[in-house]
N, CA and C atoms of all chains as a GROMACS GRO file, in nm:
protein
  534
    1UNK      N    1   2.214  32.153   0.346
    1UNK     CA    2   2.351  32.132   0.305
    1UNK      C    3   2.355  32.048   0.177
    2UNK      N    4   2.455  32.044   0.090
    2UNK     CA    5   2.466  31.938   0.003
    2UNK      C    6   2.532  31.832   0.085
    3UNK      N    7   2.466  31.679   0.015
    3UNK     CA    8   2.496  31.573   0.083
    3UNK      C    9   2.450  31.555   0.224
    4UNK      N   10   2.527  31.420   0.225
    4UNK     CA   11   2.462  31.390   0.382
    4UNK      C   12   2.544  31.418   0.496
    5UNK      N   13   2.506  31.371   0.662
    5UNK     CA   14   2.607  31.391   0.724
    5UNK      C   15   2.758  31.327   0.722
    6UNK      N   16   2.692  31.176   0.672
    6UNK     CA   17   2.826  31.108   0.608
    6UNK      C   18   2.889  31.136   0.496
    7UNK      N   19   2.842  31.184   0.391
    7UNK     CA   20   2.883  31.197   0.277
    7UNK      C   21   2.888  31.367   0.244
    8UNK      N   22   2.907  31.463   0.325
    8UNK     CA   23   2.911  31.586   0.266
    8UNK      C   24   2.945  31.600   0.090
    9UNK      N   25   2.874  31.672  -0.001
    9UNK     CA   26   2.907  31.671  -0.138
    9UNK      C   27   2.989  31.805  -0.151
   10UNK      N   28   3.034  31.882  -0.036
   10UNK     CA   29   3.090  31.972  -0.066
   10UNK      C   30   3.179  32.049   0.019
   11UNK      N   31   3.309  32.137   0.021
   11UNK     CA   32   3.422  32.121   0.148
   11UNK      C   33   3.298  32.225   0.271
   12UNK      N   34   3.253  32.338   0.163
   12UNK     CA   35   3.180  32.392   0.306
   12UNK      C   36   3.050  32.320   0.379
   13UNK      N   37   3.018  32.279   0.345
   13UNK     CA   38   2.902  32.150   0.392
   13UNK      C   39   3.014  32.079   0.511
   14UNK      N   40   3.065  32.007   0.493
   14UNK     CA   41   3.192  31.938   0.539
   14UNK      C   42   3.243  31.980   0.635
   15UNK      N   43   3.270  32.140   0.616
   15UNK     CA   44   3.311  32.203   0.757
   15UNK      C   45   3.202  32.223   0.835
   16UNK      N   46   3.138  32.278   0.807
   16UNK     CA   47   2.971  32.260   0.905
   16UNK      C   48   2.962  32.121   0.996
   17UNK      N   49   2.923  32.061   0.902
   17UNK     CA   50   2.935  31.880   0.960
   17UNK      C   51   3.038  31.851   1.064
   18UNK      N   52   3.162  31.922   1.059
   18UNK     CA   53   3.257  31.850   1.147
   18UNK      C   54   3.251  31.927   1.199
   19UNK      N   55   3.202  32.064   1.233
   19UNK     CA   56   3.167  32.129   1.339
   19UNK      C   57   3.157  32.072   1.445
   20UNK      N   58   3.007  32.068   1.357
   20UNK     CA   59   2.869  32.007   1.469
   20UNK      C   60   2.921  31.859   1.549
   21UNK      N   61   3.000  31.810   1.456
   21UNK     CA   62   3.017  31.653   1.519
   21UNK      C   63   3.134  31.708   1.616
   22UNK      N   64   3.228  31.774   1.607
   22UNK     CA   65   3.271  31.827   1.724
   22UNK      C   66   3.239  31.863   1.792
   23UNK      N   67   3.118  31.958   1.826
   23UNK     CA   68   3.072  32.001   1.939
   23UNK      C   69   3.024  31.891   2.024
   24UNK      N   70   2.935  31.767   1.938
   24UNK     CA   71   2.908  31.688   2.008
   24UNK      C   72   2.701  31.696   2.014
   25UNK      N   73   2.649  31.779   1.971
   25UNK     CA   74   2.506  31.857   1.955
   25UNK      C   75   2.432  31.753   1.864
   26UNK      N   76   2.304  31.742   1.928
   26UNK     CA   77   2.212  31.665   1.806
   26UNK      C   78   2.181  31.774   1.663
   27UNK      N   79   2.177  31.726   1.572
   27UNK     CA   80   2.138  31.769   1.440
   27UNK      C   81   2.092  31.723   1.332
   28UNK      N   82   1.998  31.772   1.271
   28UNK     CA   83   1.962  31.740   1.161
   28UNK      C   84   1.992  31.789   1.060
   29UNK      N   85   2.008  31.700   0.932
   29UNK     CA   86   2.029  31.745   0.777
   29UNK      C   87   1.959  31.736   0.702
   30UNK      N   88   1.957  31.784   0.579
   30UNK     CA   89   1.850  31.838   0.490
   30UNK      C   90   1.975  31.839   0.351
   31UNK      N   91   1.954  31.707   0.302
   31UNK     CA   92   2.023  31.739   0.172
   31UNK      C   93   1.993  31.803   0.042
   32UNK      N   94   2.001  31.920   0.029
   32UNK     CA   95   1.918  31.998  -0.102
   32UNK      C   96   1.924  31.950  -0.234
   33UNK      N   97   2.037  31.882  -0.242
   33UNK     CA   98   2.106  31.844  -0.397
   33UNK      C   99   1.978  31.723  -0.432
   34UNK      N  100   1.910  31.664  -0.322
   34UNK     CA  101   1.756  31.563  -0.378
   34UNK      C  102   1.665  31.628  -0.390
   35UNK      N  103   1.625  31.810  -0.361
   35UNK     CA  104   1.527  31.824  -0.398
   35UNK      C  105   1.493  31.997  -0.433
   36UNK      N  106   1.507  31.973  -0.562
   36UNK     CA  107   1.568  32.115  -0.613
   36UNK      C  108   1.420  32.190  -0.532
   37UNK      N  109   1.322  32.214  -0.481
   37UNK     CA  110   1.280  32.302  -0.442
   37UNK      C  111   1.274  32.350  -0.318
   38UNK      N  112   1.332  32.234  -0.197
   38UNK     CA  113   1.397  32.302  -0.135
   38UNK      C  114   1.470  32.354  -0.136
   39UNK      N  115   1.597  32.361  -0.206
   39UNK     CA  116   1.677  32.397  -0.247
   39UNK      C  117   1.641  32.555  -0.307
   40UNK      N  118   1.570  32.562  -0.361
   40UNK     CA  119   1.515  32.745  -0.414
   40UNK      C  120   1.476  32.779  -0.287
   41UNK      N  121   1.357  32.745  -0.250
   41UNK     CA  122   1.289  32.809  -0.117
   41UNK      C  123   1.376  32.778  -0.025
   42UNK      N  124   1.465  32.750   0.031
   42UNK     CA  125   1.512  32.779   0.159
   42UNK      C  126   1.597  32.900   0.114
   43UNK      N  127   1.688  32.944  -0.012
   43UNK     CA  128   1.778  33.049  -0.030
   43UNK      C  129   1.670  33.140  -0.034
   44UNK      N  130   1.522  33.177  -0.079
   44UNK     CA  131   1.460  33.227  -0.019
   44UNK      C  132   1.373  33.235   0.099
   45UNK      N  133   1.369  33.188   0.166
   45UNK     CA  134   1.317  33.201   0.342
   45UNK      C  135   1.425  33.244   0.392
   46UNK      N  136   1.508  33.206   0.367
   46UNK     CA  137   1.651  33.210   0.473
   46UNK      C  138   1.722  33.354   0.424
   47UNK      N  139   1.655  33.391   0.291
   47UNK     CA  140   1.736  33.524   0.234
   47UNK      C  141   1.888  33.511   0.238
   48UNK      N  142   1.952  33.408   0.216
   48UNK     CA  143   2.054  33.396   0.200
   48UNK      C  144   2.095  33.272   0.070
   49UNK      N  145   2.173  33.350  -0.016
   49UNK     CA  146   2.195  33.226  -0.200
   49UNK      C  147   2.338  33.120  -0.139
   50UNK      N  148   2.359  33.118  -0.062
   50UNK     CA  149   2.474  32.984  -0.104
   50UNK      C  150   2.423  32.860   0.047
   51UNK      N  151   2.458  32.718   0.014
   51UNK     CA  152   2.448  32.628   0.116
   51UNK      C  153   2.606  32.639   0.137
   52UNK      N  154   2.577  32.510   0.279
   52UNK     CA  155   2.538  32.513   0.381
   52UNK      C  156   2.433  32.629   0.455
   53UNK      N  157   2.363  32.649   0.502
   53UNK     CA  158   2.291  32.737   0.584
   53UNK      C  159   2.284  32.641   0.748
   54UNK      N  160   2.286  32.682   0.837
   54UNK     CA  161   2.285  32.655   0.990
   54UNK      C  162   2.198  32.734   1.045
   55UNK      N  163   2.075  32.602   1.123
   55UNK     CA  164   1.954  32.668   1.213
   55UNK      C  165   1.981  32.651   1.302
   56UNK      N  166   1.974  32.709   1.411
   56UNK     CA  167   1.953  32.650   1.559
   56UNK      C  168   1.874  32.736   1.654
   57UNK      N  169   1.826  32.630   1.741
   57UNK     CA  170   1.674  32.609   1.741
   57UNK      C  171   1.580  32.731   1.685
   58UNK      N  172   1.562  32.658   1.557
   58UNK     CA  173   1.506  32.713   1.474
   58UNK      C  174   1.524  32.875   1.398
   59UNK      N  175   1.643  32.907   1.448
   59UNK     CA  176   1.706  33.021   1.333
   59UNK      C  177   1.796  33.039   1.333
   60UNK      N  178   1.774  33.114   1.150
   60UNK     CA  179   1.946  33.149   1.114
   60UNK      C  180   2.022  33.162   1.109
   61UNK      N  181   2.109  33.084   1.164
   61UNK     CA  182   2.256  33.132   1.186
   61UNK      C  183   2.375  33.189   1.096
   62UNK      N  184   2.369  33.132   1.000
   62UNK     CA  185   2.470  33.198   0.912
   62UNK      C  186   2.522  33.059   0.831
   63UNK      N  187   2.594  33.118   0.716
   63UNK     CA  188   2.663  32.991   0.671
   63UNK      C  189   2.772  32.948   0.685
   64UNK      N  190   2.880  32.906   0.624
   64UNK     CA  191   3.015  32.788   0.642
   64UNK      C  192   3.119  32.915   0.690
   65UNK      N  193   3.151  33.026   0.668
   65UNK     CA  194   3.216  33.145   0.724
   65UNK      C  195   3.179  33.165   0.852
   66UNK      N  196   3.086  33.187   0.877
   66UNK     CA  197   2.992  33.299   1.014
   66UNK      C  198   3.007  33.168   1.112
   67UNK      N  199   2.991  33.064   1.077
   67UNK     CA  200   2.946  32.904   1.183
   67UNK      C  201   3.133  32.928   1.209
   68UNK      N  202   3.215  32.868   1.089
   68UNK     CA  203   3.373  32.896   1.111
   68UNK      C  204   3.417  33.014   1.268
   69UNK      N  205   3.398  33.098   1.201
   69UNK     CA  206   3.440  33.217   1.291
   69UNK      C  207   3.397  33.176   1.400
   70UNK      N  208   3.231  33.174   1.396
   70UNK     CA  209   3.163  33.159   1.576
   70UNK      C  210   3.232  33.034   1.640
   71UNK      N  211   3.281  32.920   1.589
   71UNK     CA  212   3.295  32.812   1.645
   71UNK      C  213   3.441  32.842   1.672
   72UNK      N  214   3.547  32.950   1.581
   72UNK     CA  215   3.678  32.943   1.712
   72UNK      C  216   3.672  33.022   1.788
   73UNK      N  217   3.572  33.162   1.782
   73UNK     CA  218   3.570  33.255   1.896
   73UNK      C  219   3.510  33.178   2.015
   74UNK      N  220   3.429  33.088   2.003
   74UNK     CA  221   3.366  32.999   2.111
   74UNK      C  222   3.192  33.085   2.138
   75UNK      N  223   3.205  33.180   2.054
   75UNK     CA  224   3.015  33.203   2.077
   75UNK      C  225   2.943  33.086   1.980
   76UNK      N  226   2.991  32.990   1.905
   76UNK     CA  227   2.893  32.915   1.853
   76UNK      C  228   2.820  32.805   1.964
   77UNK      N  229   2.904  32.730   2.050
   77UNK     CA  230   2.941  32.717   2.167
   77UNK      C  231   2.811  32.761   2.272
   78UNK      N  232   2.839  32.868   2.296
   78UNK     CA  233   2.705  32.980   2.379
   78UNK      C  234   2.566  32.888   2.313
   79UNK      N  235   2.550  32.969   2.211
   79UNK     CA  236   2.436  32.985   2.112
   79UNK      C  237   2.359  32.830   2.141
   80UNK      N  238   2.483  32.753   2.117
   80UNK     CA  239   2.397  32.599   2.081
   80UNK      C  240   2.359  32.583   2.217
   81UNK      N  241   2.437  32.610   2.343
   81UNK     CA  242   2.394  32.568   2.475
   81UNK      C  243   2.251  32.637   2.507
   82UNK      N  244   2.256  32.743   2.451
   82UNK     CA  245   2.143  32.808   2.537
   82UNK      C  246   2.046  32.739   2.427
   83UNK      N  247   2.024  32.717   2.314
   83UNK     CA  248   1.902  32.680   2.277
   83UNK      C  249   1.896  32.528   2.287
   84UNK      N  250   1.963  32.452   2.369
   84UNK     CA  251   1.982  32.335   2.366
   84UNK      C  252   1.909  32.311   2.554
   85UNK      N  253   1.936  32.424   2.612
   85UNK     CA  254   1.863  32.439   2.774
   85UNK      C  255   1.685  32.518   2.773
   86UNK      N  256   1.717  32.554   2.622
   86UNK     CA  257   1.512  32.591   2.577
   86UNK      C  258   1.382  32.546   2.551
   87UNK      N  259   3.036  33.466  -1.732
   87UNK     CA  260   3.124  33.486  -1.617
   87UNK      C  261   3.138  33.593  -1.574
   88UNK      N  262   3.199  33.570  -1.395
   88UNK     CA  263   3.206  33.672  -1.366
   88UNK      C  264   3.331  33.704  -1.345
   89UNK      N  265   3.387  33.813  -1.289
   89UNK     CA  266   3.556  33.864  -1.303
   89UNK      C  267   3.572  33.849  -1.218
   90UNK      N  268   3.699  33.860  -1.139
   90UNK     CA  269   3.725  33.939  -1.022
   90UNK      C  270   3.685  34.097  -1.012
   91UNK      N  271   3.712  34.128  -1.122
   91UNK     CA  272   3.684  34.300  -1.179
   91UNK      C  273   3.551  34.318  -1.132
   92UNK      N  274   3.485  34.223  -1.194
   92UNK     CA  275   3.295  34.288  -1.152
   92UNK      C  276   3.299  34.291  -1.015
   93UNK      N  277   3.340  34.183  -0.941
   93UNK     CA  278   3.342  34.191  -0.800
   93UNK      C  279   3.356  34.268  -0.736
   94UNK      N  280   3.500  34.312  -0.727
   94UNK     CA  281   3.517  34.470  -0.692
   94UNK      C  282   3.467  34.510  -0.671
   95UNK      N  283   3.394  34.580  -0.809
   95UNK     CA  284   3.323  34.730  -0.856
   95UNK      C  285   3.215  34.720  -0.786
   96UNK      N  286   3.119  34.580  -0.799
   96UNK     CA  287   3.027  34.603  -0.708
   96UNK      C  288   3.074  34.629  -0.576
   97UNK      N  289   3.100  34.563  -0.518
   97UNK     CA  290   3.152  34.568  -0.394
   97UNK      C  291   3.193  34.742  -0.288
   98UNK      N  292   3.272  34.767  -0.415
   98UNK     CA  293   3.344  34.910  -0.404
   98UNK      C  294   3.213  34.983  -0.427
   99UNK      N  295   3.155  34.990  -0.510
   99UNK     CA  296   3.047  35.094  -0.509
   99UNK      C  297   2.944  35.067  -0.422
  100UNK      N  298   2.919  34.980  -0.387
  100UNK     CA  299   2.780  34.952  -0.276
  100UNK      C  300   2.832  34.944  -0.155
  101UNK      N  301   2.918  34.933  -0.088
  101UNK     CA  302   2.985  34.938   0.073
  101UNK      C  303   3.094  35.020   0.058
  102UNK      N  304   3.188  35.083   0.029
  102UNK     CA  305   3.298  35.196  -0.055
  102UNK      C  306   3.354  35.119   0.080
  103UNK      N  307   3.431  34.999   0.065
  103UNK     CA  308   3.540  34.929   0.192
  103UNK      C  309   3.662  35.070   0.200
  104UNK      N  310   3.703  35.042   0.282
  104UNK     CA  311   3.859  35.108   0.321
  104UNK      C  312   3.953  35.062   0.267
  105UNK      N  313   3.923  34.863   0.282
  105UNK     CA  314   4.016  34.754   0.232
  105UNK      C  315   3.895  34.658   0.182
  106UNK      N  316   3.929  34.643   0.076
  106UNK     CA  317   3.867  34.507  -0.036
  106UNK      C  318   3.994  34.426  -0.094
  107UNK      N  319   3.948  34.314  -0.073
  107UNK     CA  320   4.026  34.207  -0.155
  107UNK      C  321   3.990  34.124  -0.177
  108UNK      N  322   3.992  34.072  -0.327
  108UNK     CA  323   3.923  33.957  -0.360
  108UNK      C  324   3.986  33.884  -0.444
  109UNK      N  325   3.995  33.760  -0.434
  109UNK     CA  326   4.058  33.639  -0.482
  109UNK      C  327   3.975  33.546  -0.558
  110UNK      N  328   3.996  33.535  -0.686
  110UNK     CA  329   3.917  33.422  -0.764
  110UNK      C  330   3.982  33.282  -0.753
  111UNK      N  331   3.927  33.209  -0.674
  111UNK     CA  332   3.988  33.138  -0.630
  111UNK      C  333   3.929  32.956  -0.702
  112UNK      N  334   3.868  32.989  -0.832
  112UNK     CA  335   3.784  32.910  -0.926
  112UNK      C  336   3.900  32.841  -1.009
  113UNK      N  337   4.035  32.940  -0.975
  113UNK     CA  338   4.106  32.872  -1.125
  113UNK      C  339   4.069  32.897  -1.247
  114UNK      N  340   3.985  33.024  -1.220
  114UNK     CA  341   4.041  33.091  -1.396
  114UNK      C  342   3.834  33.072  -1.453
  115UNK      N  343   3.765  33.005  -1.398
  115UNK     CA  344   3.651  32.980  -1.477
  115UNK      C  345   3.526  33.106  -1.396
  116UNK      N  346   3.561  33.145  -1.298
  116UNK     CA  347   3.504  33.270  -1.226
  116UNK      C  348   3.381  33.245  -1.108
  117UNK      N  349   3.397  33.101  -1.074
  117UNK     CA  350   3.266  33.096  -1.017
  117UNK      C  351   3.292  33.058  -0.870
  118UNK      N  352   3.403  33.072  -0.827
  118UNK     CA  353   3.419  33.089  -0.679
  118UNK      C  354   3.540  33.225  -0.614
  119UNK      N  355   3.481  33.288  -0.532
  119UNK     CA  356   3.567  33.411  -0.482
  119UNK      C  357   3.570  33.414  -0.326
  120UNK      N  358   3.677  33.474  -0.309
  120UNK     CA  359   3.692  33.484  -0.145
  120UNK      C  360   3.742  33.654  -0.141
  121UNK      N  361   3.644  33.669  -0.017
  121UNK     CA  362   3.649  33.812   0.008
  121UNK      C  363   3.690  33.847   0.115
  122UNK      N  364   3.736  33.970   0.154
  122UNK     CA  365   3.787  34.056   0.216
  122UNK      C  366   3.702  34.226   0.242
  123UNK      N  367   3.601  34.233   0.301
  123UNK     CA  368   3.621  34.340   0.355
  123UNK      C  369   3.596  34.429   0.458
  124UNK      N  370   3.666  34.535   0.446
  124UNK     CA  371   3.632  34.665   0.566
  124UNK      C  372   3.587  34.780   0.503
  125UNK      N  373   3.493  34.800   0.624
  125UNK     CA  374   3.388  34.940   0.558
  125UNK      C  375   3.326  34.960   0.657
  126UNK      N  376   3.335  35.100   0.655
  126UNK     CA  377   3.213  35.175   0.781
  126UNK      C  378   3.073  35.136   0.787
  127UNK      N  379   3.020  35.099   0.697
  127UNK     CA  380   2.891  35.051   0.679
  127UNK      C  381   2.841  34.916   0.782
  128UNK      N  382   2.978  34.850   0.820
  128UNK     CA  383   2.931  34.726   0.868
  128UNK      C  384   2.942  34.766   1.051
  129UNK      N  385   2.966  34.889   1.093
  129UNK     CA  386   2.934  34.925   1.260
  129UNK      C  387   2.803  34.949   1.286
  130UNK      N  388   2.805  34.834   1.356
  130UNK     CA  389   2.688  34.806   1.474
  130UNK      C  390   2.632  34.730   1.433
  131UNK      N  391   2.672  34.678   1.314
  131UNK     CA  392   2.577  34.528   1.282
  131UNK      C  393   2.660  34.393   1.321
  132UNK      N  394   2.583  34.296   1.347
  132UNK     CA  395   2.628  34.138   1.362
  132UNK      C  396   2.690  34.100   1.260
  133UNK      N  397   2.753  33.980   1.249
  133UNK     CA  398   2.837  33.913   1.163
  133UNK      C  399   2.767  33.912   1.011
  134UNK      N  400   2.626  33.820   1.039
  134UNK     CA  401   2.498  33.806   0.982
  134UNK      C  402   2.468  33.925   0.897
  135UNK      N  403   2.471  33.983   0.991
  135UNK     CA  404   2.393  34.133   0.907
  135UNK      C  405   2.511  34.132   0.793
  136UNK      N  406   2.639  34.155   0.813
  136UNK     CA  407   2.748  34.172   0.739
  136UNK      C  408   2.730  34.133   0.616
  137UNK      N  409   2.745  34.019   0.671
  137UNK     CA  410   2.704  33.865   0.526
  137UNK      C  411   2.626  33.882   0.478
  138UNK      N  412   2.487  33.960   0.517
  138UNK     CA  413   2.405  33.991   0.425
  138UNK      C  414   2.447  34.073   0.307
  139UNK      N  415   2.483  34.194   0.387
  139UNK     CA  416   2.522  34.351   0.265
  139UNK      C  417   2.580  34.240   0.197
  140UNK      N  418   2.722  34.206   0.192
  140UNK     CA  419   2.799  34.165   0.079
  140UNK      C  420   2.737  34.074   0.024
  141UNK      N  421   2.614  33.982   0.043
  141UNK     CA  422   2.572  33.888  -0.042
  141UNK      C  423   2.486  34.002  -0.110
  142UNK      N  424   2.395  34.083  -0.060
  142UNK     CA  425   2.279  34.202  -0.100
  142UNK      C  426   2.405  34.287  -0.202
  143UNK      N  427   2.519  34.277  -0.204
  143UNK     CA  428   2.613  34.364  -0.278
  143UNK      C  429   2.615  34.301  -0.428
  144UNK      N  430   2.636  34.180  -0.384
  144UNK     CA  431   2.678  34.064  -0.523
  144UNK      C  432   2.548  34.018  -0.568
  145UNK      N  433   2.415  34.059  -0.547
  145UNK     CA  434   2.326  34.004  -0.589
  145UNK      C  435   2.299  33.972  -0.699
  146UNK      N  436   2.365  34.021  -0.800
  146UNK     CA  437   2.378  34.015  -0.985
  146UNK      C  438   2.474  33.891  -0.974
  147UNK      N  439   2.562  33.922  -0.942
  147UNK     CA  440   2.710  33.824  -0.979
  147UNK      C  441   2.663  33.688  -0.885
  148UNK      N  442   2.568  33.665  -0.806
  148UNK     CA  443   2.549  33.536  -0.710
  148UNK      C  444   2.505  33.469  -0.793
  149UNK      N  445   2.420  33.498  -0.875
  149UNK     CA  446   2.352  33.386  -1.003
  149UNK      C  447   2.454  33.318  -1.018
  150UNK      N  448   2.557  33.321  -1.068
  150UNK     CA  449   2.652  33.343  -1.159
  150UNK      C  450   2.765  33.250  -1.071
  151UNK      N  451   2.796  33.278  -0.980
  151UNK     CA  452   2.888  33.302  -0.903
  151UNK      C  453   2.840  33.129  -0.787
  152UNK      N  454   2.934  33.046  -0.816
  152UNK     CA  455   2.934  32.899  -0.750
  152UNK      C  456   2.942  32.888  -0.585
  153UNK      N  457   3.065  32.945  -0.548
  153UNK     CA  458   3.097  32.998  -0.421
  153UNK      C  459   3.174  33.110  -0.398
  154UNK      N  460   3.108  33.172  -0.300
  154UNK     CA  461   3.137  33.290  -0.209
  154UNK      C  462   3.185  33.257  -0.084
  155UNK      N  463   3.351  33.309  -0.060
  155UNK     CA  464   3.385  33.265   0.118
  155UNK      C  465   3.442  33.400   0.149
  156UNK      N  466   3.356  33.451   0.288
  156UNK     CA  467   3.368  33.597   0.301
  156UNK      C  468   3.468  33.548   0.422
  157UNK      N  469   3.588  33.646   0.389
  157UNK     CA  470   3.693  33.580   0.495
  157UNK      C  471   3.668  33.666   0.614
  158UNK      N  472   3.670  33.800   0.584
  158UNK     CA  473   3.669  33.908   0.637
  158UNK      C  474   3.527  34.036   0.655
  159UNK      N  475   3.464  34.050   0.730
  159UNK     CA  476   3.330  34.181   0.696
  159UNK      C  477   3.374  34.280   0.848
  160UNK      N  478   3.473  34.324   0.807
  160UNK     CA  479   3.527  34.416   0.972
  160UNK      C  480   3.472  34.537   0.927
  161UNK      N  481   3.470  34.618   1.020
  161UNK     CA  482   3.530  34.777   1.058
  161UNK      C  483   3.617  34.844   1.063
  162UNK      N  484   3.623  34.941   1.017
  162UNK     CA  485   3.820  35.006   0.996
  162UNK      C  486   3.843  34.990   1.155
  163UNK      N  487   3.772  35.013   1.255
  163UNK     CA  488   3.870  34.993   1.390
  163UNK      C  489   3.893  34.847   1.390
  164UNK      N  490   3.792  34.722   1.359
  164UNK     CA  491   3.870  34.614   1.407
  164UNK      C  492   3.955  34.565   1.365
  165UNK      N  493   4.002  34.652   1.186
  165UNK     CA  494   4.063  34.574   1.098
  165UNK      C  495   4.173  34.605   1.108
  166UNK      N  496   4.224  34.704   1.199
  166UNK     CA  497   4.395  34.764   1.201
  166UNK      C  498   4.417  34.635   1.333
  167UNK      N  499   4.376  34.648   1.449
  167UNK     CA  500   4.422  34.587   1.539
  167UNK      C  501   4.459  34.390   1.508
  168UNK      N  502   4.358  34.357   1.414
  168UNK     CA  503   4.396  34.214   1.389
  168UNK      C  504   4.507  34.219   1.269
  169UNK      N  505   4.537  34.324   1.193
  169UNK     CA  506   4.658  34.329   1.079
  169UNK      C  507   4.782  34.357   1.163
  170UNK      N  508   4.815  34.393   1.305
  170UNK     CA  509   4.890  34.376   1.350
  170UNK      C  510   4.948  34.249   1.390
  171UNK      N  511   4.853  34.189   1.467
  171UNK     CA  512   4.851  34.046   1.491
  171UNK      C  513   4.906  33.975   1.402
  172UNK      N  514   4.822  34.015   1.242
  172UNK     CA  515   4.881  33.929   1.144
  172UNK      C  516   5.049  33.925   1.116
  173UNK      N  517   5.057  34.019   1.135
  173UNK     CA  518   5.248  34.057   1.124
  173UNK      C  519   5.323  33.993   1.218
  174UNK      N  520   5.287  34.040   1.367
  174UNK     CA  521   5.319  33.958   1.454
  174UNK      C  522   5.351  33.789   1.421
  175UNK      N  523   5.255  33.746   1.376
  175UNK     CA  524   5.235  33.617   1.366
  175UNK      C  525   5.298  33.538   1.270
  176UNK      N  526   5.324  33.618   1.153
  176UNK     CA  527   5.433  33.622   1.075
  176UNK      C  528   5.536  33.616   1.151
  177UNK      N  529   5.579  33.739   1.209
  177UNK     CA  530   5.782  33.725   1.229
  177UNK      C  531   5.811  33.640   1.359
  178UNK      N  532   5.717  33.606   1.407
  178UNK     CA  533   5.700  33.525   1.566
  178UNK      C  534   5.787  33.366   1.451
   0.00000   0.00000   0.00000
């Protein structure tokens, strides 16, 4: 994400963040804006060009749209439980 | 820069939507857009997959291009039944 969990540097970062802090879920961040090569290589590993990006447990979920959507249909919800009981 | 125009065209020619719409929503300097679309192309795939094509669509214009917010990646069947809703929800 850009920024931190406290300091999001950006609104979709931000929505991610208050996601997650809504759900209530442990997480980790990865601020790209300190290190431009993560920042390249994750838009390639992840095959996807814009941040925020969202892993859980340990894959792709989608970015600040796809997390949006899943989290009011309530499958984001699912997803985190079951890899959170793995 | 990029247009709204380029957007489109890619868009339109690499997924041929039913319904596209796109909004430059940068204020005039071209580097953030919000999209809209429906297209047969996106049945039987996940959300994900979706988001892919249209990012795999814009792959020229992503250089370029600051933010992308895909509002919409439906199917002509799911996309009539929630444009009702939308009306609904309106005159309600």
């Amino acid at each position: 994400m850009k920024g931190t969990r406290d300091f999001p540097m950006c609104g979709f970062s931000n929505t991610v963040v208050q996601i997650l802090k809504n759900l209530n879920v442990p997480f980790e961040v990865v601020n790209i804006l300190e290190n431009e090569m993560v920042r390249q290589g994750l838009k390639e590993f992840s095959s996807w060009p814009t941040f925020p990006q969202l892993y859980i447990g340990g894959e792709f979920f989608g970015g600040c749209d796809i997390t949006l959507e899943a989290f009011q249909s309530g499958e984001l919800q699912e997803v985190v439980e079951r890899a959170m009981c793995s | 820069m990029v247009t709204k125009e380029q957007v489109e065209a890619s868009l339109t020619s690499k997924l041929k939507p039913i319904h596209l719409e796109v909004n430059d929503i940068s204020g005039g300097c071209g580097s953030s857009f919000e999209v809209e679309v429906v297209s047969e192309q996106f049945e039987g795939k996940r959300l994900l997959e979706r988001h892919r094509m249209v990012n795999a669509a814009l792959e020229e214009e992503m250089k370029e291009i600051h933010a992308l917010s895909i509002k919409k990646a439906q199917t002509p069947q799911q996309w009539k039944p929630s444009q009702d809703s939308a009306t609904q929800a309106k005159d309600a």
